[in-house]
KOLGU-4560 file (N, C-alpha, C; in nm, 3 decimals, padded with zeros to 5 digits):
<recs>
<n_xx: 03.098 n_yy: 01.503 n_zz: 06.903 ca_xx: 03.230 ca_yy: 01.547 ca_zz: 06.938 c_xx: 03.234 c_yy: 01.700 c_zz: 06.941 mol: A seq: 1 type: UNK>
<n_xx: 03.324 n_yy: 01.749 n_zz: 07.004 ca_xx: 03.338 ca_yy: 01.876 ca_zz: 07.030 c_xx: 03.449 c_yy: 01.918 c_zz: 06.902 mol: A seq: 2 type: UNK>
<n_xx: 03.493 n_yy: 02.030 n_zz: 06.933 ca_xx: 03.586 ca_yy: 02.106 ca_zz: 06.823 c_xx: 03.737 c_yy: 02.092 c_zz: 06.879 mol: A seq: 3 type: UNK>
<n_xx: 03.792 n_yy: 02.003 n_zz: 06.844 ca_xx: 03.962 ca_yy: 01.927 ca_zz: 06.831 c_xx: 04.038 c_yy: 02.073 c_zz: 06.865 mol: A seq: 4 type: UNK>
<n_xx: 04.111 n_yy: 02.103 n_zz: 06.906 ca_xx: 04.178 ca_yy: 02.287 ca_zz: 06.937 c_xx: 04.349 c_yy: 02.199 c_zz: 06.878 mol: A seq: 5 type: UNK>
<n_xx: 04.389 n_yy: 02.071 n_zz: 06.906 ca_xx: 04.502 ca_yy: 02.040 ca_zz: 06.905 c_xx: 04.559 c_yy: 01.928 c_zz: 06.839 mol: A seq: 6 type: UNK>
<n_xx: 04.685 n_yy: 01.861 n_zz: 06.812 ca_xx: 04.669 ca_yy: 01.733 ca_zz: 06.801 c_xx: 04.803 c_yy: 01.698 c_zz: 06.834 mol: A seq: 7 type: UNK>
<n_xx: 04.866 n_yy: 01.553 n_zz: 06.880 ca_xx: 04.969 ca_yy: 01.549 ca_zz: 06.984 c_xx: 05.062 c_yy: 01.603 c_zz: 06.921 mol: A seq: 8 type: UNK>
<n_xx: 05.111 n_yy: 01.636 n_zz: 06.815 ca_xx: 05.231 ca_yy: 01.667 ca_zz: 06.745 c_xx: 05.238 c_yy: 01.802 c_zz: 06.734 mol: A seq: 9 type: UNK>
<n_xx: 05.115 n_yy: 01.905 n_zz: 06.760 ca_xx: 05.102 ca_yy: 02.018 ca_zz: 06.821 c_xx: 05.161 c_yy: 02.062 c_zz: 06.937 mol: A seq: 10 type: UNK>
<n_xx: 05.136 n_yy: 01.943 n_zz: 07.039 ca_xx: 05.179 ca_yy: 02.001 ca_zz: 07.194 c_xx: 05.317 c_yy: 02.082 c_zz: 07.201 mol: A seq: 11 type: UNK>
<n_xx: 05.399 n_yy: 02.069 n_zz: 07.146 ca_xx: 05.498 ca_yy: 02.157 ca_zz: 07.152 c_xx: 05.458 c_yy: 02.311 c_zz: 07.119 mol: A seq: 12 type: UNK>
<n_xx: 05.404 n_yy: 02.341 n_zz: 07.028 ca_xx: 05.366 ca_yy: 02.508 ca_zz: 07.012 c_xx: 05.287 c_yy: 02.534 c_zz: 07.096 mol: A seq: 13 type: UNK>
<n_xx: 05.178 n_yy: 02.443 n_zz: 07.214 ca_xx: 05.091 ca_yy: 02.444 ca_zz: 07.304 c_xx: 05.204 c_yy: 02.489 c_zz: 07.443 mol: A seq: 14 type: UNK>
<n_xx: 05.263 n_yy: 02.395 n_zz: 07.409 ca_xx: 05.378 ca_yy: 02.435 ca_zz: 07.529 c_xx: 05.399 c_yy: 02.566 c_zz: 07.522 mol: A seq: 15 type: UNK>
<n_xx: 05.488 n_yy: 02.577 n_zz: 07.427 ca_xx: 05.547 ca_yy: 02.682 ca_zz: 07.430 c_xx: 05.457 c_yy: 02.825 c_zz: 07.407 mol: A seq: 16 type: UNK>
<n_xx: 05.356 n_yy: 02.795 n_zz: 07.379 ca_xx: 05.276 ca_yy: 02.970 ca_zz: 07.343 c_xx: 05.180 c_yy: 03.005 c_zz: 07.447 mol: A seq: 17 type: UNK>
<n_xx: 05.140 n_yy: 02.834 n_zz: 07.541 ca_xx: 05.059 ca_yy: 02.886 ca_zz: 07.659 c_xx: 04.893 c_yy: 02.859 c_zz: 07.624 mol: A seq: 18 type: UNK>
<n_xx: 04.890 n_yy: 02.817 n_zz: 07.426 ca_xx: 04.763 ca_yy: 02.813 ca_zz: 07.375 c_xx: 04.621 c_yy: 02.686 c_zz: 07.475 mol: A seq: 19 type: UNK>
<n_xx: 04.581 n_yy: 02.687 n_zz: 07.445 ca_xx: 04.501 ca_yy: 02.594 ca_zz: 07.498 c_xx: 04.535 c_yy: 02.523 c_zz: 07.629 mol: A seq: 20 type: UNK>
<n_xx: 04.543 n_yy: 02.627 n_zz: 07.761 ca_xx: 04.564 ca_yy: 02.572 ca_zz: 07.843 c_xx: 04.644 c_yy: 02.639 c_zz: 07.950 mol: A seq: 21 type: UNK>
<n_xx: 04.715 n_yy: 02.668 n_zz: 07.846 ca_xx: 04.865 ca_yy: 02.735 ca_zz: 07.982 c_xx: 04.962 c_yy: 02.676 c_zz: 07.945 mol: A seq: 22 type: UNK>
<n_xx: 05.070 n_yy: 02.730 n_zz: 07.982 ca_xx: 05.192 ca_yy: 02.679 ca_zz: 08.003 c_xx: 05.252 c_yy: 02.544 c_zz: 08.096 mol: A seq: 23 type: UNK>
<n_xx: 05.341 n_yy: 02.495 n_zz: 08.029 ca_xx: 05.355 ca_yy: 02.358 ca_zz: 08.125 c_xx: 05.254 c_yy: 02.210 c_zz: 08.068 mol: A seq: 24 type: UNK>
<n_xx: 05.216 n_yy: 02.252 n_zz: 07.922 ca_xx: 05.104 ca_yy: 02.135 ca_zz: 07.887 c_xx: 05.146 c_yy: 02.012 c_zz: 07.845 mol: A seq: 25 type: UNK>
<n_xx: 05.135 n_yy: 01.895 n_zz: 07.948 ca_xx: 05.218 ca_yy: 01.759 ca_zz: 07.938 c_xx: 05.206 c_yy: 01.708 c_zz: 07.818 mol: A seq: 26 type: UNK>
<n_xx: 05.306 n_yy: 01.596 n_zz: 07.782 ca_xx: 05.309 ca_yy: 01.506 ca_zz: 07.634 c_xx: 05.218 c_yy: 01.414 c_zz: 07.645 mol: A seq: 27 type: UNK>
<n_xx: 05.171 n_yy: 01.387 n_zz: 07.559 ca_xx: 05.069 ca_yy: 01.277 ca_zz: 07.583 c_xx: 05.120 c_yy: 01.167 c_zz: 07.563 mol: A seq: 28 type: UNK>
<n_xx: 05.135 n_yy: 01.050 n_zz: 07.622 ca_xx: 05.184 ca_yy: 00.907 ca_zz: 07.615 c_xx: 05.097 c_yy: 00.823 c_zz: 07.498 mol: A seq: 29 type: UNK>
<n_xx: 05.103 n_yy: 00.705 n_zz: 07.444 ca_xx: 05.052 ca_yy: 00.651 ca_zz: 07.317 c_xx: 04.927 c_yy: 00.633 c_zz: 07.409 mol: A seq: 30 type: UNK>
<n_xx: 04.902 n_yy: 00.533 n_zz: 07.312 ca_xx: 04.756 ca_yy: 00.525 ca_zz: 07.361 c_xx: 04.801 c_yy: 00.397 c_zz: 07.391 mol: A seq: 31 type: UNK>
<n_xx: 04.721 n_yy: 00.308 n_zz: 07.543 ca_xx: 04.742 ca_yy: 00.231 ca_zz: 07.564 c_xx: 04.641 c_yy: 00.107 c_zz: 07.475 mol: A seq: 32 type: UNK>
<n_xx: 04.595 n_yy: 00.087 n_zz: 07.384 ca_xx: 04.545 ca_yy: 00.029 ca_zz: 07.330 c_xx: 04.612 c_yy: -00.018 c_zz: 07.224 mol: A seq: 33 type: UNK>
<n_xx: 04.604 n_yy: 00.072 n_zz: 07.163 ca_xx: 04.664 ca_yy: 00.077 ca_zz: 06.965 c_xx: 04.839 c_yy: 00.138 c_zz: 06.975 mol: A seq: 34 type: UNK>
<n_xx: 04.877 n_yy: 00.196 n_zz: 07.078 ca_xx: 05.003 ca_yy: 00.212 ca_zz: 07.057 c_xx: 05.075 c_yy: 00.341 c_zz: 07.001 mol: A seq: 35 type: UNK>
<n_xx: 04.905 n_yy: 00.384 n_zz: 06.916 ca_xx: 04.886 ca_yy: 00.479 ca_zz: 06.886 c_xx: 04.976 c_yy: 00.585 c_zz: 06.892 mol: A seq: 36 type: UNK>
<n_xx: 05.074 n_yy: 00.708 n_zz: 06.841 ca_xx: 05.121 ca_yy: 00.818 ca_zz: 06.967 c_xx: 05.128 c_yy: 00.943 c_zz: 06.875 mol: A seq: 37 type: UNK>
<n_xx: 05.171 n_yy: 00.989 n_zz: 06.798 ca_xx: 05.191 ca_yy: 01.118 ca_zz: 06.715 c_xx: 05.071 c_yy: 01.102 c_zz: 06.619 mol: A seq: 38 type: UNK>
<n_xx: 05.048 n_yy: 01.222 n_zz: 06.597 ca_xx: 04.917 ca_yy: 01.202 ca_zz: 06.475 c_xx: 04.761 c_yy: 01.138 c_zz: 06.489 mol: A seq: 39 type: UNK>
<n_xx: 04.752 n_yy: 01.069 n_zz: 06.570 ca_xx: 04.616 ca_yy: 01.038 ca_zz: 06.606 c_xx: 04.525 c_yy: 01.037 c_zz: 06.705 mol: A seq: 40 type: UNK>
<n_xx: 04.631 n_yy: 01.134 n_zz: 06.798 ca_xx: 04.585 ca_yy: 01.147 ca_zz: 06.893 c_xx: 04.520 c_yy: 01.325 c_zz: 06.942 mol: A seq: 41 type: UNK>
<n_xx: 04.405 n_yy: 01.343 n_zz: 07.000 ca_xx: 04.351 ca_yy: 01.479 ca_zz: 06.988 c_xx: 04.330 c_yy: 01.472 c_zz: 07.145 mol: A seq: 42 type: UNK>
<n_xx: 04.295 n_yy: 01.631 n_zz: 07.175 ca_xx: 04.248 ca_yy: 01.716 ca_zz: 07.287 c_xx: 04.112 c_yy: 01.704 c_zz: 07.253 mol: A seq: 43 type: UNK>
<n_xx: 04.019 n_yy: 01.673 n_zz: 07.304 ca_xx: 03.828 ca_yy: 01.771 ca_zz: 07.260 c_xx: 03.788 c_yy: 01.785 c_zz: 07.383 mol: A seq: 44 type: UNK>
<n_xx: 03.684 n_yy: 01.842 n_zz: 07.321 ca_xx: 03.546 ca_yy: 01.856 ca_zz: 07.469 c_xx: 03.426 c_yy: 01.815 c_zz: 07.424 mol: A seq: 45 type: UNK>
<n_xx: 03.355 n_yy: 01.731 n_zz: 07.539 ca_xx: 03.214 ca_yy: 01.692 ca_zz: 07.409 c_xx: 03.087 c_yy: 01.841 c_zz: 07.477 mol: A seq: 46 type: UNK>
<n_xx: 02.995 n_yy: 01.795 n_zz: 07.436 ca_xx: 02.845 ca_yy: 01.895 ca_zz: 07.475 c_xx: 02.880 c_yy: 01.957 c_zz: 07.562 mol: A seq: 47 type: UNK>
<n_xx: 02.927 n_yy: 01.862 n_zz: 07.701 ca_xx: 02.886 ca_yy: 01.895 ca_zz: 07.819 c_xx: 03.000 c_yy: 01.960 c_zz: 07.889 mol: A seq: 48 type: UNK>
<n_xx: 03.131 n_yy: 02.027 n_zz: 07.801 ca_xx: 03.271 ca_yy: 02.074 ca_zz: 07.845 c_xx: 03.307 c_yy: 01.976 c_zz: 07.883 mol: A seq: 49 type: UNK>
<n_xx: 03.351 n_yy: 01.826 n_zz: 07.912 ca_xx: 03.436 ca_yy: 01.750 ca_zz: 07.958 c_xx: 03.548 c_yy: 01.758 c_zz: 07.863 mol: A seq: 50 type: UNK>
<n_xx: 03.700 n_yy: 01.806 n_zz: 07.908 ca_xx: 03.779 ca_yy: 01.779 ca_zz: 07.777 c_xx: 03.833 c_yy: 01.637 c_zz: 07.820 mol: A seq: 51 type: UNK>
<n_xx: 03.865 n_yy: 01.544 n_zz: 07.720 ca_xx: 03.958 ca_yy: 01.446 ca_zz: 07.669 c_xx: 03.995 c_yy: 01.401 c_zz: 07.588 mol: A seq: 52 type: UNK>
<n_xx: 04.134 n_yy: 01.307 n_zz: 07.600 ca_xx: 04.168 ca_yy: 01.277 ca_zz: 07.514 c_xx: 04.110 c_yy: 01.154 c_zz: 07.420 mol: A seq: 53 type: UNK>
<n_xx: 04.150 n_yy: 01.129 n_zz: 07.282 ca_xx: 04.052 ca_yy: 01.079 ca_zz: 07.198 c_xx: 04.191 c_yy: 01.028 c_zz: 07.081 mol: A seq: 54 type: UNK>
<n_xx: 04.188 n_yy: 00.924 n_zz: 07.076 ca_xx: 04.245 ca_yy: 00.828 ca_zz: 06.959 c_xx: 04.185 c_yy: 00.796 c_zz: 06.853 mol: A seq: 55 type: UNK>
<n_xx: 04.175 n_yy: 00.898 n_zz: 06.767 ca_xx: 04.113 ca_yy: 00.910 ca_zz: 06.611 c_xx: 04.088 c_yy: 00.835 c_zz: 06.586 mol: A seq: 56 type: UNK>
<n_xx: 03.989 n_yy: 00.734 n_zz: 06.502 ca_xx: 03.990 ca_yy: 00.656 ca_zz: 06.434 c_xx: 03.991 c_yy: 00.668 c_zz: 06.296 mol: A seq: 57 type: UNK>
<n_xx: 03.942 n_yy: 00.793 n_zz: 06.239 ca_xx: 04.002 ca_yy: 00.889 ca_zz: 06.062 c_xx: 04.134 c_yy: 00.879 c_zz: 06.128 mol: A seq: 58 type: UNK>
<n_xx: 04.212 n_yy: 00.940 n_zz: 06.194 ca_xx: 04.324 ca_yy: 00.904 ca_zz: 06.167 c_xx: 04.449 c_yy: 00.820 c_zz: 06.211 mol: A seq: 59 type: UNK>
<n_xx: 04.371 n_yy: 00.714 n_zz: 06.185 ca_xx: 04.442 ca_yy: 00.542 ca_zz: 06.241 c_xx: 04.459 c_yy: 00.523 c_zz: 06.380 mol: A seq: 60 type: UNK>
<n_xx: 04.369 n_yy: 00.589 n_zz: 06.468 ca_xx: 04.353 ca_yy: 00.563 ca_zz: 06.570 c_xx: 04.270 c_yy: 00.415 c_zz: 06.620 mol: A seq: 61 type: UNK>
<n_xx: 04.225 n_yy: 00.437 n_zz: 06.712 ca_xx: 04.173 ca_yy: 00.275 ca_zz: 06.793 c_xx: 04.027 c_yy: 00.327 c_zz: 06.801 mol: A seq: 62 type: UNK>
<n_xx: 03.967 n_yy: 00.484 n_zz: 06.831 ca_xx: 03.885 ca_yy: 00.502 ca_zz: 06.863 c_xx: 03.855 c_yy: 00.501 c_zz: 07.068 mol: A seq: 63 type: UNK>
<n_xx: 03.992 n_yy: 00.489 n_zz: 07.138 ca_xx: 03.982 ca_yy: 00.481 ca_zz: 07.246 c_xx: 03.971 c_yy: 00.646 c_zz: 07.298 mol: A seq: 64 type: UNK>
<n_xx: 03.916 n_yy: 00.701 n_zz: 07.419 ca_xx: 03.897 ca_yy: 00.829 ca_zz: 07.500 c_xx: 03.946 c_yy: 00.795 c_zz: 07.647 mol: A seq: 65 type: UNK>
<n_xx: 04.028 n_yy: 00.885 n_zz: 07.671 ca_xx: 04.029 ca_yy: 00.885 ca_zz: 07.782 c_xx: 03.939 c_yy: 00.990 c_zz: 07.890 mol: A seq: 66 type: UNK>
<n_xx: 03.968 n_yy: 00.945 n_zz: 08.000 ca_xx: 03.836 ca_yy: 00.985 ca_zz: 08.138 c_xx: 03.802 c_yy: 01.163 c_zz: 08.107 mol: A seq: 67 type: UNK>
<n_xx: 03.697 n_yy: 01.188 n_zz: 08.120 ca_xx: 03.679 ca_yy: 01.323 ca_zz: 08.110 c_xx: 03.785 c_yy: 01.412 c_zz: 08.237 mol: A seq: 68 type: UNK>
<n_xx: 03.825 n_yy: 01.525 n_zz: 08.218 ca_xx: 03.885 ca_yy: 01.660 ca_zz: 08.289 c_xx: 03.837 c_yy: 01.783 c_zz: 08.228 mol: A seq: 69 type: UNK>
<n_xx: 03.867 n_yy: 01.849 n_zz: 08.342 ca_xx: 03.790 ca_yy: 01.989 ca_zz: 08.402 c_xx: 03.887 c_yy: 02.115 c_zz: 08.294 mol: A seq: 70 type: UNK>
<n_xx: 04.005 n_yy: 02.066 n_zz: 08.258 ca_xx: 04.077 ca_yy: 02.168 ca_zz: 08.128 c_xx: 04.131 c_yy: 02.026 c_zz: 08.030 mol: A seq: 71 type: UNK>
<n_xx: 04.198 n_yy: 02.084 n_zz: 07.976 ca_xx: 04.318 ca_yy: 01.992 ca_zz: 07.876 c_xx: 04.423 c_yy: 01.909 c_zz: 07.949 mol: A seq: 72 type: UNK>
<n_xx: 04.470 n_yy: 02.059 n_zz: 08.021 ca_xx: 04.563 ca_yy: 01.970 ca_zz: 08.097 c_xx: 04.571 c_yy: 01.837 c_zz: 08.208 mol: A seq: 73 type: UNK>
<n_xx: 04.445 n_yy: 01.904 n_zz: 08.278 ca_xx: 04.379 ca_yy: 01.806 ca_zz: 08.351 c_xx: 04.341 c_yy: 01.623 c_zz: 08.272 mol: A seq: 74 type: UNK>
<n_xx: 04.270 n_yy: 01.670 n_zz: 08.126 ca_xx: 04.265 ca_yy: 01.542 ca_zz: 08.030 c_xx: 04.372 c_yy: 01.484 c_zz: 07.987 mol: A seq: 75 type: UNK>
<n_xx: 04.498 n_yy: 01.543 n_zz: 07.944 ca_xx: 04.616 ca_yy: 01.490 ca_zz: 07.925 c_xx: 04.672 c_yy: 01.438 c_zz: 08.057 mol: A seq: 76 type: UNK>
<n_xx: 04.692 n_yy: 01.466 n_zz: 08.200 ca_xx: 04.719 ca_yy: 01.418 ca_zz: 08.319 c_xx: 04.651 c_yy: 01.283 c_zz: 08.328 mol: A seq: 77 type: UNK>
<n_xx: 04.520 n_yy: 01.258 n_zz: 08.323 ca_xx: 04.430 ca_yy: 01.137 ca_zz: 08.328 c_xx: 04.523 c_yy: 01.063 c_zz: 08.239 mol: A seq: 78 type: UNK>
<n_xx: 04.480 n_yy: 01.084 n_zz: 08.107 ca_xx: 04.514 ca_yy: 00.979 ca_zz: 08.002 c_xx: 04.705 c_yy: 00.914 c_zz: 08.067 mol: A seq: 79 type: UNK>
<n_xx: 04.748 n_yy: 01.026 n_zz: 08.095 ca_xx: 04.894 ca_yy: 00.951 ca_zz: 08.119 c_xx: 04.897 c_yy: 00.888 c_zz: 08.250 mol: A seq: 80 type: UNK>
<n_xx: 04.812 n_yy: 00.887 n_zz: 08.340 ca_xx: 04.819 ca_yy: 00.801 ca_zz: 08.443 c_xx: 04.760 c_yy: 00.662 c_zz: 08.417 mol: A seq: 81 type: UNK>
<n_xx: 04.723 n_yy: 00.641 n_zz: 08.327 ca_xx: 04.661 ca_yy: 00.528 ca_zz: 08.328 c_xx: 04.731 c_yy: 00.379 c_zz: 08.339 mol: A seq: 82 type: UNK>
<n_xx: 04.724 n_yy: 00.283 n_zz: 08.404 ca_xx: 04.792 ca_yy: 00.192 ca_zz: 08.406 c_xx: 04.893 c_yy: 00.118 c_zz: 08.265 mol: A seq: 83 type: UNK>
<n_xx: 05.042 n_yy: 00.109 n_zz: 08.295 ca_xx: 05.086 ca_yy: 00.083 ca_zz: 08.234 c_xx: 05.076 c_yy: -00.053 c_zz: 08.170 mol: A seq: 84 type: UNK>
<n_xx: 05.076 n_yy: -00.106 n_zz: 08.035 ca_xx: 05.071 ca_yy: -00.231 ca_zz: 07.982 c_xx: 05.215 c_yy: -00.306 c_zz: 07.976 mol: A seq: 85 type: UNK>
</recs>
């Protein structure tokens, strides 16, 4: 795993300060698995710079990732498109 910069209950100071990303940085939706939504959910990047999103499993996550992107924002965009359950 790469080095976590965030975690969803962050995104608001992300928003608002422009940190990791820019300005305009979407909410992340639960996780479609576990239901998952505040607190267990992270930003990373692995080796190879892909950032995505990642459903903790330390912290009661499912252990689900979503599709690699080219920034954060881009990884948070993926993860929320994903088909609804």
């Amino acid at each position: 795993m790469g080095t976590v910069r965030y975690r969803a209950e962050n995104l608001d100071e992300v928003q608002r300060t422009g940190a990791a990303g820019g300005a305009g940085m979407s909410e992340l939706k639960p996780c479609p698995f576990c239901g998952r939504a505040e607190g267990g959910l992270f930003v990373d990047t692995d080796e190879i710079g892909w950032h995505y999103v990642w459903c903790a499993p330390s912290d009661g996550g499912c252990g689900a990732t979503g599709p690699g992107g080219v920034d954060d924002e881009h990884a948070i965009e993926l993860w929320n498109r994903r088909a609804e359950t």
